[in-house]
N, C-alpha and C positions, 0 to 999 in steps of 0.2 A: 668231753662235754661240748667241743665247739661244734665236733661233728654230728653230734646228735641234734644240736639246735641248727646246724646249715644242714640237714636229714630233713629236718621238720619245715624246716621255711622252703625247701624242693617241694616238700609234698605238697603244702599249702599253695604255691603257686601253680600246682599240675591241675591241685581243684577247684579255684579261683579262673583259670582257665577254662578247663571241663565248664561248670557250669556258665561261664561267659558264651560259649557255646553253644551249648542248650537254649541258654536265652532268644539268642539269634535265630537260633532252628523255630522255635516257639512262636516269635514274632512273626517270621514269612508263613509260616503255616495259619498263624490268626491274618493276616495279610490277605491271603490267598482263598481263604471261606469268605471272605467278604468281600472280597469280587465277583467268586462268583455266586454269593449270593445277590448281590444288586443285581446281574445280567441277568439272574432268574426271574427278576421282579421286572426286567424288562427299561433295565433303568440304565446309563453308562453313566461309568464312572467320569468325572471329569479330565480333562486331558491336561495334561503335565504342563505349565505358562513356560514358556522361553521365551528371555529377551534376548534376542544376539544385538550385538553390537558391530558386528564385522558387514551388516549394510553399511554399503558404501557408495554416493551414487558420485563416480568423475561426471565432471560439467564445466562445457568449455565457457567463456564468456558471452561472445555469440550466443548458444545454446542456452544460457541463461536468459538470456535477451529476449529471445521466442519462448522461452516458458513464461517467462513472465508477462507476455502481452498475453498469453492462452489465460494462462489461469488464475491470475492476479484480483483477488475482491474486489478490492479499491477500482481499480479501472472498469470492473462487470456494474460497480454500484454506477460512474461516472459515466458508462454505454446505456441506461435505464434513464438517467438522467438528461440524456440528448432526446433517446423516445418520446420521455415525458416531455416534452417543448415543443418539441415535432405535435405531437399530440394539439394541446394548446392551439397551435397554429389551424390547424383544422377547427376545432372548436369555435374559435375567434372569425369562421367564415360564415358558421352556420346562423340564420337569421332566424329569430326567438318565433316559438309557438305560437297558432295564433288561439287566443281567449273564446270559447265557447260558453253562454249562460244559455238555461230555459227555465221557465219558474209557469208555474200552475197554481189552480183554487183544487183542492181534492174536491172538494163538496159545492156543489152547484146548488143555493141556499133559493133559488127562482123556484127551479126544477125541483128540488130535491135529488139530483142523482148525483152518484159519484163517476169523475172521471168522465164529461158527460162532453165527447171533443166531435158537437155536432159543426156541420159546413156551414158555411157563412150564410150560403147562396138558398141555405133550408130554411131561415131565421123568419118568423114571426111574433110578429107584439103583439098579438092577440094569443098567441099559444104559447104559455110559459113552458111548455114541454119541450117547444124548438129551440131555446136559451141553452147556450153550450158554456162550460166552461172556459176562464179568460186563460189565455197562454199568452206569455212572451218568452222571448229568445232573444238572441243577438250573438256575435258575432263580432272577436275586436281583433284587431292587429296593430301590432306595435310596426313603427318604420323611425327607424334612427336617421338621422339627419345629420349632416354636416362631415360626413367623412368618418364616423365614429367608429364605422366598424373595418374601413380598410385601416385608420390609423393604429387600431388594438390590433388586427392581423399583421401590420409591419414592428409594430412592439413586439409581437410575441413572435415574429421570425429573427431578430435582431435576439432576443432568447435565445432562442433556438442554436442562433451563431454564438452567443457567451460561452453556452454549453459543449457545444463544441470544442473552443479555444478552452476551455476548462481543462478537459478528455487530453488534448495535446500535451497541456502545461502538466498533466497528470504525469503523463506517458514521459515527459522529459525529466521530470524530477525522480520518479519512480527508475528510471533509468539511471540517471547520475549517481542514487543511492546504491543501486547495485554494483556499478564499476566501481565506486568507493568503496563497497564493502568487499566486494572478490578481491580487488587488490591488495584491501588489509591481510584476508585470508590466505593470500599466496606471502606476504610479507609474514606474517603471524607463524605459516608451516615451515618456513624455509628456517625462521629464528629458533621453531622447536627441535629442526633437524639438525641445524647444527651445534645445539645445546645437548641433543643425544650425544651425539659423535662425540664431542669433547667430554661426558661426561661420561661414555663407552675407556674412552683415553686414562681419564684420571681414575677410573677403576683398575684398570691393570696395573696402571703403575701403584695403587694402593696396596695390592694385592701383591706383587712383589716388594716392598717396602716392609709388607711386614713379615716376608720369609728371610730378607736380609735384615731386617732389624731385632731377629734372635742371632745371626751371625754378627751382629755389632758394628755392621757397612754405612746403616743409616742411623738418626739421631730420631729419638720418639718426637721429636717438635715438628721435624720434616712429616714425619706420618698426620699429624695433628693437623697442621696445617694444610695439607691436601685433603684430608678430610673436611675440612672446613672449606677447602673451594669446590669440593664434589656437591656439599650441600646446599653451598649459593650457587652453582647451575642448579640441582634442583627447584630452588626457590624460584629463580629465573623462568627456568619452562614450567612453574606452575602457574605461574600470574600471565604468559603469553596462553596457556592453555583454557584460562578464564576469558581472557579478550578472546579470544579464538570461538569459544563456545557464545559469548554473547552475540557477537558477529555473525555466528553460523545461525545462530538462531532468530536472525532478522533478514536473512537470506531465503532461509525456509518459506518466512511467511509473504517475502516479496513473491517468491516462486508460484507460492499457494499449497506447499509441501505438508498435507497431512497422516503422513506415518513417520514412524522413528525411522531416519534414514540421515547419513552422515555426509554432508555436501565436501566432496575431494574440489578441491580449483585447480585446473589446468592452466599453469606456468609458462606463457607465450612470450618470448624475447622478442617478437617482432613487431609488438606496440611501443618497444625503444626507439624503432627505425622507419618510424613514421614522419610522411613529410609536412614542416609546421610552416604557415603562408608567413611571408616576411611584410606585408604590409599592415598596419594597425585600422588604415582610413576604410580600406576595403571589408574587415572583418565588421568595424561598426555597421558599415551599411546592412553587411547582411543580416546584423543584428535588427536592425530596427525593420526589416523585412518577412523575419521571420518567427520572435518572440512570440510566444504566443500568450503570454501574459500581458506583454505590450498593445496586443492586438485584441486582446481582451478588454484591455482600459479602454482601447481608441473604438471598441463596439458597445460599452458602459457610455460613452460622451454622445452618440448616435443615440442611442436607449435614452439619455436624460434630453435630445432635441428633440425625438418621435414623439414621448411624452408630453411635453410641449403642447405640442399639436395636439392629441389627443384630449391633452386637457380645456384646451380649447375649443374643441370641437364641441364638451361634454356643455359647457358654457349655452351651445343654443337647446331649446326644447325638442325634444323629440312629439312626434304626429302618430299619435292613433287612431286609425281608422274603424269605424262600427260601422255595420250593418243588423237593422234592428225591423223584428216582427212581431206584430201583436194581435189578437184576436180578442172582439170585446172588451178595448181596453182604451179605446180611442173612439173618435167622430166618424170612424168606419171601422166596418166588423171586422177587415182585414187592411192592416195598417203596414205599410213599407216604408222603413227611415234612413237616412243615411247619414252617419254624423262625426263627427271627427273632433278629436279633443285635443290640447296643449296646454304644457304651460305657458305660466306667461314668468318669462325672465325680469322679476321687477327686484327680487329680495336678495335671491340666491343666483348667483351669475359665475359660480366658480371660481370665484375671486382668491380665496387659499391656495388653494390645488395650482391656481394659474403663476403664483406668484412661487409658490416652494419648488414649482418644475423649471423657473428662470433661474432661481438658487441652486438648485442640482444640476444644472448647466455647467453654472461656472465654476462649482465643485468639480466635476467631471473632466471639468478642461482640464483647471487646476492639476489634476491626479493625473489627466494624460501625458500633460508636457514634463513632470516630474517621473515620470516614469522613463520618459523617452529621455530627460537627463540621466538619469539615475541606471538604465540599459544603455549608454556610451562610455560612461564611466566604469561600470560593470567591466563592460570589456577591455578597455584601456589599462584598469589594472590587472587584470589577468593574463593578459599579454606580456606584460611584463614581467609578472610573478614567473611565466612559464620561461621567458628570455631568461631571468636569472636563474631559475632552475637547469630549464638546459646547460647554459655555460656551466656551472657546476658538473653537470652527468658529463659532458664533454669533454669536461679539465681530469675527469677522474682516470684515474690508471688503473683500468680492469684487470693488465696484464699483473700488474702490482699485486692484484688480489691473490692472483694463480701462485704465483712465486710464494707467497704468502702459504698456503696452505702446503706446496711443497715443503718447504723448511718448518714447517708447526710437525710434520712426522716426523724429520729430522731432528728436531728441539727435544721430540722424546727421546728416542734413542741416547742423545748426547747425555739427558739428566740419567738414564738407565743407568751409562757408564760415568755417570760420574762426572763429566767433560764438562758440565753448567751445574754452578750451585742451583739449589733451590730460591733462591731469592730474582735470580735471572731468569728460573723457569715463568716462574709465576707473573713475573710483570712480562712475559712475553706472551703469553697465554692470555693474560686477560688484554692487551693490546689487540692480539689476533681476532679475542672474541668482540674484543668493541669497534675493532674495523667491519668484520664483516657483518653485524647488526646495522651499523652507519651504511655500510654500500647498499640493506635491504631496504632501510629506511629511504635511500637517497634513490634510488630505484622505484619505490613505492609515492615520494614526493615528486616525482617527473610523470609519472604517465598520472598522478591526481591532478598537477599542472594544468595538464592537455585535456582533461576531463571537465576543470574546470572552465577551460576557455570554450571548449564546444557546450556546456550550459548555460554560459551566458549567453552566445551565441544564438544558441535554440536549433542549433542545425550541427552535426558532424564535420567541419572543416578539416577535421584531423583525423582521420582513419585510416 
């Protein structure tokens, strides 16, 4: 009886099979009429999407640096924005249109005619037929007075220079954001790399642990708990693989990177060995020489004196000149005028305007000299941040590190045979992994240091 039902359940899976088969044949053959049905109708089919993931573009810092002056929005929008000022500047030279009027009778009500534009020199008063129509014209120009128009052409050069120093302070911040962030990313890969490694480590030994712990060598708690630290490295390089991708992906847009492509950072030890200037008094000066935010404030204080001026100037009346023609419209049939118009400054004398541009003076000042404390200061602590940082990187024993990772293979081996409990492995292991996280970190806060202090700066002192 068992063999007739294990008989019956062979044969049910031969044709359970069999037609699973069939099926398949079936489908590539409905598949295949309908493709080439589309190509007949002249149509293609669509092509297959791949996303690969293994774009990967290495990029040194440097090389970062130059992409991002090429292809960076921000800085293309803050290059349009120098144009536009430039522009202005031009604008502010050219001196206004001059006013053209002419005014006519259609209907010559003497005459009766239309349009009837007889010569002066033809005119009689006995003959309403030689009465022409009356025309005037004229002819006005405006002339600014008082400096109005060179003082708006140095306003809006003195623009022109904000914008500039704008584009700088652009280029320097845009800059510092990307050595911060390349950094973190070289700091970020180095921490997933060797969260691999160790967690390449804690796999083998799981995996022996639990062929010896059906020979009865090892204790299920020991397996347990390696499990349990296999899983917090995992946890670990998931949350650096989070910072890593948010980082990457403000790198991208510093760059101007639009396709899926995966930015590698190139790992340079020779930004450790960089020479840092020993004096503080020297590095201020060249702050206040070269900020270009600083130097932006001290062309805002210029901007609020030109105005000044300008508003000053706006205080006299401006002269318009006319010139005026008339035919039939005056004590002579051809009349030549010449006349000129003003106001008269009795009501309005720009008295606001003159008094709110002496206020933004001394706001102006205000903001300059606060600035130019607030950029010595700037410097003075970051000078220092970086002095205590270095004696730190300096006091560190690299070689320590080395030694370090020698004896972490050894540490396996020893718990393989048994030679370290478990309780020794483990506090050795998460030591190792939180020294060398600390040397990435402390590596990572030394060259932000020296990043820092060339920002305040506004210039590379340390390269």
């Amino acid at each position: 009886m068992v063999c007739l039902k294990t008989d019956v359940l062979v044969l049910l899976e031969k044709r359970v099979k069999a037609n699973t088969r069939l099926i398949q044949v079936i489908s590539i053959l409905i598949f295949a009429l309908i493709c080439v049905s589309i190509r007949g109708q002249g149509i293609q089919p669509p092509a297959p999407v791949s996303i690969s993931t293994t774009d990967t573009m290495s990029v040194s810092l440097p090389e970062a640096e130059s992409i991002l002056i090429k292809n960076n929005l921000y800085l293309l929008a803050r290059r349009y924005d120098i144009e536009t000022a430039r522009a202005q500047v031009l604008q502010a030279k050219l001196w206004d249109n001059p006013v053209f009027y002419v005014e006519t009778n259609p209907l010559n009500n003497s005459s009766g005619r239309y349009f009837s534009f007889i010569p002066a020199n033809n005119f009689n008063p006995n003959d309403k037929s030689t009465i022409g129509n009356e025309v005037i014209a004229n002819v006005n120009q405006l002339i600014k007075t008082a400096g109005k128009r060179s003082n708006l052409v140095q306003l809006n050069r003195i623009n022109a220079e904000i914008s500039e120093f704008v584009f700088a302070d652009a280029i320097r911040s845009l800059k510092y954001t990307l050595r911060y962030d390349y950094s973190l990313m070289v700091q970020f890969q180095k921490s997933i790399d060797l969260l691999d490694n160790e967690s390449r480590s804690i796999k083998v030994l799981v995996d022996i642990i639990q062929e010896q712990l059906l020979k009865g060598n090892f204790a299920e708690k020991d397996l347990l708990r390696l499990q349990a630290l296999a899983f917090d490295l995992q946890m670990q390089r998931k949350d650096f693989l989070k910072q890593l991708a948010d980082v990457e992906a403000e790198v991208r847009t510093l760059l101007g990177v639009r396709t899926v492509v995966f930015i590698k950072p190139i790992a340079d030890s020779t930004i450790f060995k960089r020479t840092i200037p020993d004096r503080v008094d020297s590095l201020v000066s060249s702050a206040l020489d070269n900020r270009p935010d600083l130097k932006m404030s001290e062309s805002q204080f210029r901007w609020s004196s030109q105005n000044l001026k300008l508003q000053k100037s706006l205080s006299v009346p401006d002269v318009a000149v006319t010139l005026n023609y008339t035919r039939y419209s005056n004590y002579l049939p051809d009349y030549y005028g010449l006349g000129v118009t003003s106001n008269l400054p009795l009501l309005n004398r720009n008295q606001g305007n003159i008094k709110s541009a002496k206020s933004d003076i001394k706001s102006s000042e205000s903001d300059f000299e606060n600035q130019k404390i607030s950029t010595m200061n700037d410097v003075i602590s970051r000078y220092l941040q970086l002095q205590v940082t270095k004696t730190a990187f300096d006091n560190f024993d690299r070689p320590f590190v080395g030694k370090f990772d020698k004896y972490f293979q050894k540490l396996i081996l020893n718990f393989q045979r048994r030679v370290i409990g478990l309780i020794e492995f483990i506090d050795f292991f998460e030591t190792y992994r939180d020294t060398k996280l600390s040397s990435f970190n402390l590596e990572q806060d030394f060259f932000q240091a020296q990043e820092q202090l060339n920002f305040s700066i506004g210039k590379d002192v340390i390269k």
